[in-house]
PATI-728345 format. One record per atom (N, C-alpha, C): x, y, z. Coordinates in steps of 0.05 Angstrom, whole numbers, plus 5000, padded with zeros to 4 digits. Atoms other than C-alpha are relative to their C-alpha. Example, Ala and Ser with C-alpha at 12.3 -4.5 7.8 and 13.67 -1.06 7.14 Angstrom:
// PATI-728345
@px->5018 py->4976 pz->5000
@px->5246 py->4910 pz->5156
@px->5018 py->5024 pz->5000
@px->4984 py->4976 pz->4999
@px->5273 py->4979 pz->5143
@px->4985 py->5022 pz->5014
// end
This chain:
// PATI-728345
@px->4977 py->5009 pz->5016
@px->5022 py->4517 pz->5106
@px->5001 py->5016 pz->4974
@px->5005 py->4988 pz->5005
@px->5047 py->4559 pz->5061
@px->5005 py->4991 pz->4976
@px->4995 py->5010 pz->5015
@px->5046 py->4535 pz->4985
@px->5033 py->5004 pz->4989
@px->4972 py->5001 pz->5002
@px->5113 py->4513 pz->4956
@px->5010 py->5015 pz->4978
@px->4990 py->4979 pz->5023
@px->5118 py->4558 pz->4893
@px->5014 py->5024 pz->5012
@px->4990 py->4976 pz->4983
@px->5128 py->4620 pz->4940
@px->5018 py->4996 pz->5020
@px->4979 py->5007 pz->4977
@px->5197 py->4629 pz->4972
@px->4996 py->5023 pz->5019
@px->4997 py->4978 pz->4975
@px->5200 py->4674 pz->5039
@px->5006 py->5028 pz->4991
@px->4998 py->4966 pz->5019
@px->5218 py->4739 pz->4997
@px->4985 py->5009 pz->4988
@px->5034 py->4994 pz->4999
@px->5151 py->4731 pz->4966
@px->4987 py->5004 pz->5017
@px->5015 py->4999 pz->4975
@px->5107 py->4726 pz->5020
@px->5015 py->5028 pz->5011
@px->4985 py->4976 pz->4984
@px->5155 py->4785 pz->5054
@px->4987 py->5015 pz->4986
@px->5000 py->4973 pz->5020
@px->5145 py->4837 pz->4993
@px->4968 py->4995 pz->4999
@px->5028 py->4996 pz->4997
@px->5062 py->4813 pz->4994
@px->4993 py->5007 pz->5025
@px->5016 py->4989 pz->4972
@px->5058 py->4824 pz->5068
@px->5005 py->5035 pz->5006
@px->4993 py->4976 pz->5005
@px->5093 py->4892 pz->5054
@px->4980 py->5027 pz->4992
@px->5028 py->4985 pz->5018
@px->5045 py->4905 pz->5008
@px->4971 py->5011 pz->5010
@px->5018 py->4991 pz->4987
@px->4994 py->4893 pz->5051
@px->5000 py->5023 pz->5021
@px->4990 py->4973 pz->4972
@px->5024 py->4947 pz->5103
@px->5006 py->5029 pz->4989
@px->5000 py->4977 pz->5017
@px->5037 py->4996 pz->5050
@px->4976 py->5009 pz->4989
@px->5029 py->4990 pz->5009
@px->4967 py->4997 pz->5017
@px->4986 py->5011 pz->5016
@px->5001 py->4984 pz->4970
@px->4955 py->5021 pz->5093
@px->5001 py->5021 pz->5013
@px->4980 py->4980 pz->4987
@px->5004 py->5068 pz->5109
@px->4981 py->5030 pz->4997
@px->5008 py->4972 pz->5002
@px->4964 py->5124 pz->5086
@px->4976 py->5008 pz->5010
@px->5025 py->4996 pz->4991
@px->4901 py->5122 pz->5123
@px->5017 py->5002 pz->5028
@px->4986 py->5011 pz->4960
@px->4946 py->5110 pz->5192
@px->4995 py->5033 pz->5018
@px->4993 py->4981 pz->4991
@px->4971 py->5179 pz->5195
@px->4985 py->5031 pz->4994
@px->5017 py->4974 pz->5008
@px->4940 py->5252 pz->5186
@px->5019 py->5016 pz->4979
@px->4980 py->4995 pz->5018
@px->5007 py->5269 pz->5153
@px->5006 py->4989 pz->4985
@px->4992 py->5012 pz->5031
@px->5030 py->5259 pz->5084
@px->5027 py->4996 pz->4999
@px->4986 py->5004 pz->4991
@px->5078 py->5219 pz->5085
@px->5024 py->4990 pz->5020
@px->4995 py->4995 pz->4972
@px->5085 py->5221 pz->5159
@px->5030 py->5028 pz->5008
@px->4982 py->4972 pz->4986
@px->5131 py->5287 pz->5156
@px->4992 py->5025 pz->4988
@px->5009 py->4980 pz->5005
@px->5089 py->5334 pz->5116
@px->4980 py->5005 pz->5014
@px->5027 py->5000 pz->4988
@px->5030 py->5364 pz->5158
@px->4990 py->5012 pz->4980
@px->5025 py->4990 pz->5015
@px->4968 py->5378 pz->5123
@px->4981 py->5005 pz->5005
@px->5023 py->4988 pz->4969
@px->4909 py->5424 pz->5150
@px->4984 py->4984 pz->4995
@px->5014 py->5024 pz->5000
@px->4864 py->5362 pz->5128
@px->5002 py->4982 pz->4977
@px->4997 py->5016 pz->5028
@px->4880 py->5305 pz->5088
@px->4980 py->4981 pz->5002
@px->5021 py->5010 pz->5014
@px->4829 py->5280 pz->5045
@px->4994 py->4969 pz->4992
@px->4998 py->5019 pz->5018
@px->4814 py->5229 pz->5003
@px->5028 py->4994 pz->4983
@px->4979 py->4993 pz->5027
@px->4862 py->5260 pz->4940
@px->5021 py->4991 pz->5018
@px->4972 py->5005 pz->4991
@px->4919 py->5263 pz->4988
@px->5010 py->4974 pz->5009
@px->4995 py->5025 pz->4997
@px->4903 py->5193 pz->5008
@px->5003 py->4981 pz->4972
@px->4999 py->5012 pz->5026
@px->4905 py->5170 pz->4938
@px->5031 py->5003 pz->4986
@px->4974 py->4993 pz->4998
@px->4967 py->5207 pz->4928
@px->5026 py->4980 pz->5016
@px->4978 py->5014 pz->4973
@px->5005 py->5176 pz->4980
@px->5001 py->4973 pz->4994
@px->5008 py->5037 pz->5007
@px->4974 py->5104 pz->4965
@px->5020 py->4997 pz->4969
@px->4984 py->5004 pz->5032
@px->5007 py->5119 pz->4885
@px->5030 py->4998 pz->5019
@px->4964 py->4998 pz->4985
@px->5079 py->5134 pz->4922
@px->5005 py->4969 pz->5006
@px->4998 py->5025 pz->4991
@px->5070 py->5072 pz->4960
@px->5003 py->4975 pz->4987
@px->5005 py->5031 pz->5040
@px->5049 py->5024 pz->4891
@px->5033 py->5014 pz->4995
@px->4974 py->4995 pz->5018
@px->5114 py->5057 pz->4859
@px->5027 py->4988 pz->5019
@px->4987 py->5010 pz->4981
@px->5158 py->5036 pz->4925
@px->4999 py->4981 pz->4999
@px->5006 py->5029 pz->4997
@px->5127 py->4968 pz->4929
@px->5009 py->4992 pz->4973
@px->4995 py->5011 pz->5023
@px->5137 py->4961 pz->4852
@px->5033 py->5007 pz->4993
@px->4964 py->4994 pz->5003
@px->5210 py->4987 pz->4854
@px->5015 py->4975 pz->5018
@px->4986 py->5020 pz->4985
@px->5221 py->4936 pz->4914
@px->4999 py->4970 pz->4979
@px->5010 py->5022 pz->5011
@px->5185 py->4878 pz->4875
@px->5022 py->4993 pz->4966
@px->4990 py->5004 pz->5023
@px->5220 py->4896 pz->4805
@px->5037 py->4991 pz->5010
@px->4965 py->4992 pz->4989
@px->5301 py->4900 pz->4845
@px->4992 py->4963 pz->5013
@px->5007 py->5020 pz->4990
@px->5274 py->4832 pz->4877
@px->5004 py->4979 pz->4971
@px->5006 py->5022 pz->5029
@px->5256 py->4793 pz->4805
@px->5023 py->5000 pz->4987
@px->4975 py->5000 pz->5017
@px->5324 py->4817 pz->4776
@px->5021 py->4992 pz->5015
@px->4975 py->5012 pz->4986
@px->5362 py->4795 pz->4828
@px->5001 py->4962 pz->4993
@px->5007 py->5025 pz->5011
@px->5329 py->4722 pz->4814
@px->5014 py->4993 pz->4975
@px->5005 py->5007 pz->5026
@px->5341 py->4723 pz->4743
@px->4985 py->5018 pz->4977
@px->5018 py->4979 pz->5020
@px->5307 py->4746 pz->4680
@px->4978 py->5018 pz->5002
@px->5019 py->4977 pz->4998
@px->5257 py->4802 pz->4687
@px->4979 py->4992 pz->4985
@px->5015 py->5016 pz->5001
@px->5193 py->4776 pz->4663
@px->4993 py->5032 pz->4975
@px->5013 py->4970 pz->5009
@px->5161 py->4840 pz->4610
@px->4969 py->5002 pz->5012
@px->5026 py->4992 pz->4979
@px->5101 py->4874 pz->4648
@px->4986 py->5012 pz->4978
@px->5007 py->4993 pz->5021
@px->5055 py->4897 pz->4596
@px->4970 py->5003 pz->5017
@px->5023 py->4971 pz->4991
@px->4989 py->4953 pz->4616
@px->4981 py->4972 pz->5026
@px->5019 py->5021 pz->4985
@px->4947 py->4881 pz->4643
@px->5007 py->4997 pz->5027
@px->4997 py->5008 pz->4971
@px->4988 py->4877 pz->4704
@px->5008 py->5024 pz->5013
@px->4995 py->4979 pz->4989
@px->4993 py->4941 pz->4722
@px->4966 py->5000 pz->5013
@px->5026 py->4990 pz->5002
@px->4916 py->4952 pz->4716
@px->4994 py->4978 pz->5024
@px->5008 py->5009 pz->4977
@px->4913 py->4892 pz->4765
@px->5013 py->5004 pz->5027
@px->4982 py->4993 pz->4973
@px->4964 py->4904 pz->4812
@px->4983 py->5035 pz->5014
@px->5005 py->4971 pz->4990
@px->4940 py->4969 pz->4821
@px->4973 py->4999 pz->5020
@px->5023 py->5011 pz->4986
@px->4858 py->4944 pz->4832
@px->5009 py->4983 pz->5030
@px->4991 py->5018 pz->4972
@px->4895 py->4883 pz->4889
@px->5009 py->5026 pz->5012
@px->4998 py->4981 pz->4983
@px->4929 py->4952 pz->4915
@px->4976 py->5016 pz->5017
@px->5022 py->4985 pz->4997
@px->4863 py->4988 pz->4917
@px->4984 py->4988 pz->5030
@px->5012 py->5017 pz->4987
@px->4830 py->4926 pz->4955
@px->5008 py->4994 pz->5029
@px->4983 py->5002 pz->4972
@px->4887 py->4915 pz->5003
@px->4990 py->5022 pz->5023
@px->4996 py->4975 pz->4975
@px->4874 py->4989 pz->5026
@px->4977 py->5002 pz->5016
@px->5026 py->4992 pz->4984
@px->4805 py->4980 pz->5046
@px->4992 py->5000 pz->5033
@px->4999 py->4996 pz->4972
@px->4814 py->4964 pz->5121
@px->5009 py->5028 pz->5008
@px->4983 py->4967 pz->4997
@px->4858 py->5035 pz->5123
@px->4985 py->5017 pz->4990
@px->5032 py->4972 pz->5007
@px->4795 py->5071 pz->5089
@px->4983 py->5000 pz->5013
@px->5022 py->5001 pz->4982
@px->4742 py->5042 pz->5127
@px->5018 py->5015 pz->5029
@px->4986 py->4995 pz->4970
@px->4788 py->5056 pz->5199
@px->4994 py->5033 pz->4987
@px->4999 py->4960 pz->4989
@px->4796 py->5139 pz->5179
@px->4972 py->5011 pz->4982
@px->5028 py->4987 pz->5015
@px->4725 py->5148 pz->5132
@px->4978 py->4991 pz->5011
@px->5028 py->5013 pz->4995
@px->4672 py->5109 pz->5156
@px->4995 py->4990 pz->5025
@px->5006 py->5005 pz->4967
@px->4686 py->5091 pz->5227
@px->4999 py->5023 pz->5018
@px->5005 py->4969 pz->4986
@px->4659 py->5147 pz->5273
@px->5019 py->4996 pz->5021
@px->4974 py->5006 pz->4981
@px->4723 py->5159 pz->5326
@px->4987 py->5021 pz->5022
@px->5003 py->4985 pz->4979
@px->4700 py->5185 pz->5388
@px->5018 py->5020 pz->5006
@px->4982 py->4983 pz->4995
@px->4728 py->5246 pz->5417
@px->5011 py->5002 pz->5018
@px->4994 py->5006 pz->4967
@px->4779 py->5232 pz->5475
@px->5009 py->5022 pz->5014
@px->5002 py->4981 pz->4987
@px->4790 py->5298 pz->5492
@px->4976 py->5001 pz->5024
@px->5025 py->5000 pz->4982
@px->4745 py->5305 pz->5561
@px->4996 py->5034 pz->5006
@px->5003 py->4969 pz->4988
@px->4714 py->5372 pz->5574
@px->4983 py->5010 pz->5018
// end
């Protein structure tokens, strides 16, 4: 059950979140239309910033549609950013730390 403070457009833009803090371990491409002869870490860090700025453009166009705009001041950046960080860790462990067999057969 889902608490009653949060209406369905919350929950949407946090599950978002969770699929964005993601997105960049999924693919080998940046972006998914730039190829890159190996993307790293950086490029995954890269991509993950794009994604926070997306999520926070959806989230800010969301709050003003509500009503007054709340002022955001360095504290919630610095956490949003860490909860971003945290979210992405299933999508780091999956392309850094889990060894992927090779399905090529030869």
């Amino acid at each position: 059950m889902a608490p009653s403070g949060l209406s369905l457009e919350s929950w949407a833009l946090i599950l978002l979140a969770l699929v964005a803090a993601n997105l960049a371990f999924t693919s080998p491409r940046f972006l998914f239309f730039k190829t890159v002869e190996q993307k790293h870490v950086g490029w995954c860090l890269l991509e993950m910033l794009i994604w926070y700025a997306v999520i926070g453009i959806i989230g800010y166009s969301l709050e003003s549609m509500i009503g007054n705009v709340f002022p955001k001041r360095w504290e919630f950046f610095a956490v949003s950013v860490c909860l971003f960080l945290v979210a992405a860790f299933p999508g780091f462990t999956w392309r850094f730390l889990v060894k992927h067999r090779n399905t090529a057969s030869s």
